[in-house]
C-alpha positions as CSV (number, residue, x, y, z in Angstrom):
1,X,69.5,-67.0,-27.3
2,X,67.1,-69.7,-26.2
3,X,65.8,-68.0,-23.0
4,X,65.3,-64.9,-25.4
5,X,63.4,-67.8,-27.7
6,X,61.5,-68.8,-24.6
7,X,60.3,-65.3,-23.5
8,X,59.6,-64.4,-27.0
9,X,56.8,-67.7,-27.2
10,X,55.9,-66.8,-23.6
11,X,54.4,-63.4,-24.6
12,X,52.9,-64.4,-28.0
13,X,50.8,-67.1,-26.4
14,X,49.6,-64.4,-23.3
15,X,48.7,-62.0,-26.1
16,X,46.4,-64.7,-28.0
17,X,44.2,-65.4,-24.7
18,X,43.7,-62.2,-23.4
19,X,40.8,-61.6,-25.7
20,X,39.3,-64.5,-24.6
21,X,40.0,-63.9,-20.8
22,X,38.2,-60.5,-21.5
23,X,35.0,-61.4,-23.5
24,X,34.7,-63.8,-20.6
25,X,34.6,-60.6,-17.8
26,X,30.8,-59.2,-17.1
27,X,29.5,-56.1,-19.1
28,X,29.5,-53.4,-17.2
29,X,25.3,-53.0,-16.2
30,X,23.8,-49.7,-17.4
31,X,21.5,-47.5,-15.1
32,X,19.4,-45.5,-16.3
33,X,19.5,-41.6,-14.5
34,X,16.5,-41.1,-12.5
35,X,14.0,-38.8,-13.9
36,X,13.8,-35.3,-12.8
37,X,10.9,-34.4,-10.3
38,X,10.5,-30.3,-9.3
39,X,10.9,-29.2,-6.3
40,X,7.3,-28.8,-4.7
41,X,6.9,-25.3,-2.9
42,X,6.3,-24.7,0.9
43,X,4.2,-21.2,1.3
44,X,4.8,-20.2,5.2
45,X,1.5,-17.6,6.3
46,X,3.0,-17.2,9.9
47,X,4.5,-13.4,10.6
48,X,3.1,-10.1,11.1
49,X,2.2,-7.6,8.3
50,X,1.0,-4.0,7.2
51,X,-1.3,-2.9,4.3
52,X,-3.6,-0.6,3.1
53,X,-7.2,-1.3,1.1
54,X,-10.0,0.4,-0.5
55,X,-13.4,-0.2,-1.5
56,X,-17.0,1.0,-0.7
57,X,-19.4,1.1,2.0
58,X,-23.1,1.0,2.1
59,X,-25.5,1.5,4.4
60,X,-28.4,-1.6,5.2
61,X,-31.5,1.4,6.3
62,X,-30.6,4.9,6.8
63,X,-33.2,7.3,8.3
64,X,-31.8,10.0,6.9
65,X,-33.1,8.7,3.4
66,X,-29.2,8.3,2.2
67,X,-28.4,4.6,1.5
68,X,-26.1,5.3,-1.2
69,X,-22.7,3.9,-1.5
70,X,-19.3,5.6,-0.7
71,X,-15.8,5.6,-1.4
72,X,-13.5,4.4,1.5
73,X,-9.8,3.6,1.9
74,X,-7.8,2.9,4.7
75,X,-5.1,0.7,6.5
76,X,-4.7,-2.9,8.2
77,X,-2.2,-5.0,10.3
78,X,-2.3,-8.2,11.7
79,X,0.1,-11.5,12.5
80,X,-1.0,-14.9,11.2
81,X,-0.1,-18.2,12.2
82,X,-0.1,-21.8,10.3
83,X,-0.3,-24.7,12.0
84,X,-1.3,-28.1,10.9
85,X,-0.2,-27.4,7.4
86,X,-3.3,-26.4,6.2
87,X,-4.7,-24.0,8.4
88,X,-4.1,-20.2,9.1
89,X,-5.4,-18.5,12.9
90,X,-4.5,-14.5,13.6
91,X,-5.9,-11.0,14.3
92,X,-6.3,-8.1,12.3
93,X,-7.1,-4.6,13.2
94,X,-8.2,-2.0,10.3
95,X,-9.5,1.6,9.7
96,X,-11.3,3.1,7.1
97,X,-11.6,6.7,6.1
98,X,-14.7,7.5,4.7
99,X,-14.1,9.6,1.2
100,X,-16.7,12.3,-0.2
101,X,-19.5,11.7,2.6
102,X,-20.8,15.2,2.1
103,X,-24.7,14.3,2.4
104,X,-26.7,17.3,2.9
105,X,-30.2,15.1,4.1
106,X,-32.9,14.7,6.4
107,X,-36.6,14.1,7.2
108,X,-39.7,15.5,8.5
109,X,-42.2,14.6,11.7
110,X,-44.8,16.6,13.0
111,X,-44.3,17.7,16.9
112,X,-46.1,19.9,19.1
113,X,-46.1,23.1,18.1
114,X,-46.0,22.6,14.6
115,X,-44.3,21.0,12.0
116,X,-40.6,19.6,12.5
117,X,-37.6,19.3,10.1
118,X,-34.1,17.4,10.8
119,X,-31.3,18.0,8.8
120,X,-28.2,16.1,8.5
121,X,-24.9,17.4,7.4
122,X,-22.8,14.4,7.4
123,X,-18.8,14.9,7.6
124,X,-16.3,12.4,6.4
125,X,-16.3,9.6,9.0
126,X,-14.3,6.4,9.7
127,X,-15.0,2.8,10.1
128,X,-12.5,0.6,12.0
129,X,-12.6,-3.0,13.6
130,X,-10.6,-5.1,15.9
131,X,-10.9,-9.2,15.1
132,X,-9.7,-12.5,15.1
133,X,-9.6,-14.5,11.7
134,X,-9.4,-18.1,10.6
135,X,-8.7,-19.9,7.4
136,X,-7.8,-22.8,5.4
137,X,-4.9,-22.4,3.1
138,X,-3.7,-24.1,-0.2
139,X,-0.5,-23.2,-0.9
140,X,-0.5,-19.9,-2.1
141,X,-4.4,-19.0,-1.7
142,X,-6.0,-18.3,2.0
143,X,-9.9,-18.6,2.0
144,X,-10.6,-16.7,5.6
145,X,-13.4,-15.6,7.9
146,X,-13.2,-13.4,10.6
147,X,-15.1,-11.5,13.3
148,X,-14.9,-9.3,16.4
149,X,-15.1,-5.6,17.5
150,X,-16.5,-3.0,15.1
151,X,-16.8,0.6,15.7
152,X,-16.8,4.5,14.1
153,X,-16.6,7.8,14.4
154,X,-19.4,10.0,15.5
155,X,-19.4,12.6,12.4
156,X,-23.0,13.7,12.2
157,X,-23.7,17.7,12.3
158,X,-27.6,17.8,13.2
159,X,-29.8,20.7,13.3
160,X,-33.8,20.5,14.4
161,X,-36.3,22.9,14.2
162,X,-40.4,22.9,14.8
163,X,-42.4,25.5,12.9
164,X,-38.9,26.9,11.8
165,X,-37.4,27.9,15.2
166,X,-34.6,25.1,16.3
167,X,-35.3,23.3,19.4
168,X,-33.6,20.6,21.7
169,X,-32.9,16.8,20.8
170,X,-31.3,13.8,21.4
171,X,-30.0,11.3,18.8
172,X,-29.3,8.1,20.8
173,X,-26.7,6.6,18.0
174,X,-24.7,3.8,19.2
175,X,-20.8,4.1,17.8
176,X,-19.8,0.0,19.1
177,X,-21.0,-2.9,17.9
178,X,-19.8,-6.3,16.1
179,X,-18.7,-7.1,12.8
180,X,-18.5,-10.7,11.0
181,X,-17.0,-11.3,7.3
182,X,-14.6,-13.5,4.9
183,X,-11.7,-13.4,2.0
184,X,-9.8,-14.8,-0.1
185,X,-6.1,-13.7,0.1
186,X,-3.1,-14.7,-2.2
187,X,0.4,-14.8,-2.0
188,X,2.1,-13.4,-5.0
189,X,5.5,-13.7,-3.3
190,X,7.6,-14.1,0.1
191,X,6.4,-10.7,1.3
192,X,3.5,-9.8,-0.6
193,X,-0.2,-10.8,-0.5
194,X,-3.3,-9.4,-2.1
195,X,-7.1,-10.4,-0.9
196,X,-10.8,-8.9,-1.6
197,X,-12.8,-8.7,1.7
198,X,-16.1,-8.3,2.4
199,X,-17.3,-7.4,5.6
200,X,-20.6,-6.7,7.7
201,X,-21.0,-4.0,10.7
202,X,-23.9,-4.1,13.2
203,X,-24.6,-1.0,15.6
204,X,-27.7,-2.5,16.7
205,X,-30.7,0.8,16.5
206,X,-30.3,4.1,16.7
207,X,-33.1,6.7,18.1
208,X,-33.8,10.0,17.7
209,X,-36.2,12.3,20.2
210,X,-37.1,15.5,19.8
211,X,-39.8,18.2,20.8
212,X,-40.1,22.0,21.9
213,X,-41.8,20.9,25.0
214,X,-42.4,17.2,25.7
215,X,-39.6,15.3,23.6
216,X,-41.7,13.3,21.0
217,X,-39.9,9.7,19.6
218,X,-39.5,9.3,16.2
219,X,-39.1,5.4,16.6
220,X,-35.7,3.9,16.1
221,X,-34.2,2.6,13.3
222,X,-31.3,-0.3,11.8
223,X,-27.8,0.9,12.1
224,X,-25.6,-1.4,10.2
225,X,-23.4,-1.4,7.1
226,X,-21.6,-3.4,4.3
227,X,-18.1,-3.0,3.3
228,X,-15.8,-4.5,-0.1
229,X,-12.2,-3.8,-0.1
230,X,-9.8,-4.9,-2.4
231,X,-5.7,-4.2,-0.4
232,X,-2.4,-5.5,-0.5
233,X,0.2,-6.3,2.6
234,X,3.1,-6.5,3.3
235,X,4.3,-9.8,5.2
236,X,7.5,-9.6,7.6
237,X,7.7,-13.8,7.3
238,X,8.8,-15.2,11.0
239,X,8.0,-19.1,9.6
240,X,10.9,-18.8,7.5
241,X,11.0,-18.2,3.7
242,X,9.2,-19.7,0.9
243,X,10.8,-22.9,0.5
244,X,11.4,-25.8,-2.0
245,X,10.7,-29.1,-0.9
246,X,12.6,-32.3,-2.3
């Protein structure tokens, strides 16, 4: 009975301090989560791709008296490569097909024997390049210029005559040349891009030559052109996805 007694006062007085044996533990500190920051996105331009574009083409000075503008559409490939974060190196070939280039046109000269009349039929012709581009790239958007190898198709059906009989000639029309220009391409996702283009084509001068006897020079003449294209491509992505940085 007393040890009972004795336990009995033991636990009364362990029950009346352990309040005070817990108000004198330290709170628990509070942190506060941090806040929330969005991953940042990491566009990759390096990879090949195909598209296709069109646009219009005019000629700069056309002997033929025909400067106006024409329908064209056509394809493009290339491979791109980023390097240095910001900035985009590659080549890029393209071909453009000439649509409703019809142009029944010509000029006349005076020649021995009378006077002389060319006519030009012109037939659908192409336009195509070969060049290396470079560009400086924020995130999504690619402002480019580029430059190289231009060339296109023949395509002229020419007819002469002199006093209404036709005679011999020679049109001395360069095909190769050079071609400079620039763009603005956009990634709307992994593996596909948009861009408008403009680009300028120089075939240096052309000459034509014609007579029924002595061939007669009609002078030569500028032989360049202007192209706008609006396409779309398709990237295969060899840099690796579109990321999110954290």
């Amino acid at each position: 009975m007393k040890k009972m007694l004795l336990g009995t006062t033991a636990l009364l007085a362990l029950g009346a301090t352990a309040p005070a044996f817990a108000a004198d533990l330290a709170a628990r500190p509070y942190t506060k989560a941090p806040a929330y920051t969005a991953p940042a996105v990491v566009y990759n331009w390096t990879g090949f791709y195909i598209g296709g574009h069109v646009g219009g083409d005019w000629r700069n000075n056309n002997v033929f008296g025909n400067n106006n503008g024409r329908f064209i559409a056509g394809v493009q490939g290339g491979a791109d490569y980023q390097f240095a974060q910001s900035w985009v190196v590659g080549v890029e070939a393209n071909y453009s097909f000439k649509v409703d280039n019809n142009n029944n046109n010509g000029f006349a000269f005076v020649a021995p024997g009378g006077a002389g009349l060319v006519t030009n039929n012109s037939n659908n012709r192409g336009l195509g390049s070969v060049t290396a581009r470079a560009g400086w790239t924020w995130g999504p958007g690619l402002l480019y210029v580029k430059g190289g190898y231009g060339f296109r198709d023949k395509g002229n059906n020419l007819a002469v005559t002199v006093a209404g009989a036709p005679v011999p000639f020679i049109y001395n029309r360069r095909q190769d040349g050079y071609t400079v220009g620039g763009g603005l391409e956009y990634l709307f996702t992994q593996n596909w891009s948009g861009k408008l283009e403009y680009q300028y084509f120089n075939f240096g001068r052309s000459q034509f030559v014609v007579g029924p006897v002595a061939l007669v020079g009609l002078g030569s003449f500028r032989s360049d052109e202007h192209t706008f294209k609006a396409g779309i491509n398709y990237r295969f992505n060899l840099g690796g996805p579109v990321v999110a940085k954290y």
